[in-house]
N, C-alpha and C positions, 0 to 999 in steps of 0.2 A: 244345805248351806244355811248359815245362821246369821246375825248380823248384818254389817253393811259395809261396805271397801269403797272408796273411791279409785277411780282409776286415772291415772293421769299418764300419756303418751307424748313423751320428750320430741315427739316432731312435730307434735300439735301447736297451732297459735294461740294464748293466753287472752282471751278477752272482757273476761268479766269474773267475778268468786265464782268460778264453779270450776267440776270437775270433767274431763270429757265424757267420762263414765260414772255409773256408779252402780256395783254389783250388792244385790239383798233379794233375800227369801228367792232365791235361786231364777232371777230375772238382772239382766242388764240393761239399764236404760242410760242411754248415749244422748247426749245433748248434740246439740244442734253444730252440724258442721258446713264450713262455710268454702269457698274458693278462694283460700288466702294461703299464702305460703308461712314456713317460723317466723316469720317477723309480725304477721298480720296483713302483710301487704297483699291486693288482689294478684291471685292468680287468672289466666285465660283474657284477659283486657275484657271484651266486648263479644267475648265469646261462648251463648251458652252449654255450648258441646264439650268446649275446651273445661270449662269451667265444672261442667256434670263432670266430667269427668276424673277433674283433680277432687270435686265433694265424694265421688263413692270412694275411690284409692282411700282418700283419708276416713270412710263409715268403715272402711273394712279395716286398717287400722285400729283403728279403738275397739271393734268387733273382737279382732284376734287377742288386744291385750288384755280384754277383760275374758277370755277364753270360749267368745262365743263366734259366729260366723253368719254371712249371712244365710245360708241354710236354714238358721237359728231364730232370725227373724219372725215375729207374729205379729209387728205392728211398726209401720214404716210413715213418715208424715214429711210430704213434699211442699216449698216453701218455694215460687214463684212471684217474679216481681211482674212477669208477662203468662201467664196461663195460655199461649197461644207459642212458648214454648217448648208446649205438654210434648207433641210430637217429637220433636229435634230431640228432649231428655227420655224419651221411652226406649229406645232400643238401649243406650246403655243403663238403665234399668232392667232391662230382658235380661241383660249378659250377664248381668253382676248377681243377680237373684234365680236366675237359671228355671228349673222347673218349679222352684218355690213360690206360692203365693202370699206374700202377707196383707194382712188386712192394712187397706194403706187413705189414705187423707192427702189431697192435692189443693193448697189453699196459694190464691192470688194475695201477693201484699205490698203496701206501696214502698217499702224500702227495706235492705236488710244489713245490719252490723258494719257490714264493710262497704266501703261507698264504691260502688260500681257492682256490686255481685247481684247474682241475677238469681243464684239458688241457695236455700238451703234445706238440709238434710234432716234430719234427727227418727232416733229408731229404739223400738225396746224387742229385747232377743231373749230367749232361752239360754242358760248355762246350764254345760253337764257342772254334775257335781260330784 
């Protein structure tokens, strides 16, 4: 694969110039997804379960449209506004990555893009080519 694409996912929310994806030199790196629905508004209220939840549905999203998966994943980075959490988001982490391991990064921070959201996501994966 040569070049560079961006990827853009029509059910994704619009928050800042970027792209949700961007596929080059045969790697896709996925920007940061949040618990917001199309509008931008939060998804899950006060719910970090709810909320992991709606963040991987939409990593796998962007995964599939730039044609990779999480299988594909080699480097995952988890964005916490509570590092305490870790537990409550681990099991649907297990699910969604299955026997896969990626080399992964779990960072505490005191706020993120959407007011009220508790996580976010961002990953770079493999593309076949």
């Amino acid at each position: 694969m040569t070049g560079r694409e961006e990827i853009r996912v029509p059910s994704r929310p619009v928050f800042a110039h970027s792209a949700d994806a961007v596929r080059a030199a045969g790697l896709l790196f996925v920007a940061g997804v949040l618990p917001a629905d199309e509008s931008g508004k939060l998804v899950g209220a006060d719910d970090v379960v709810v909320q992991a939840e709606h963040v991987f549905d939409g990593l796998g999203d962007v995964l599939r449209a730039g044609g990779s998966s999480f299988a594909d994943v080699v480097k995952v980075s988890v964005y916490l506004t509570d590092v305490n959490d870790r537990p409550l988001v681990n099991p649907i982490r297990q699910r969604v990555f299955g026997e896969t391991r990626p080399a992964s990064t779990l960072v505490e921070v005191s706020a993120l893009a959407v007011p009220g959201a508790k996580i976010e996501v961002d990953c770079i994966a493999l593309v076949s080519e």
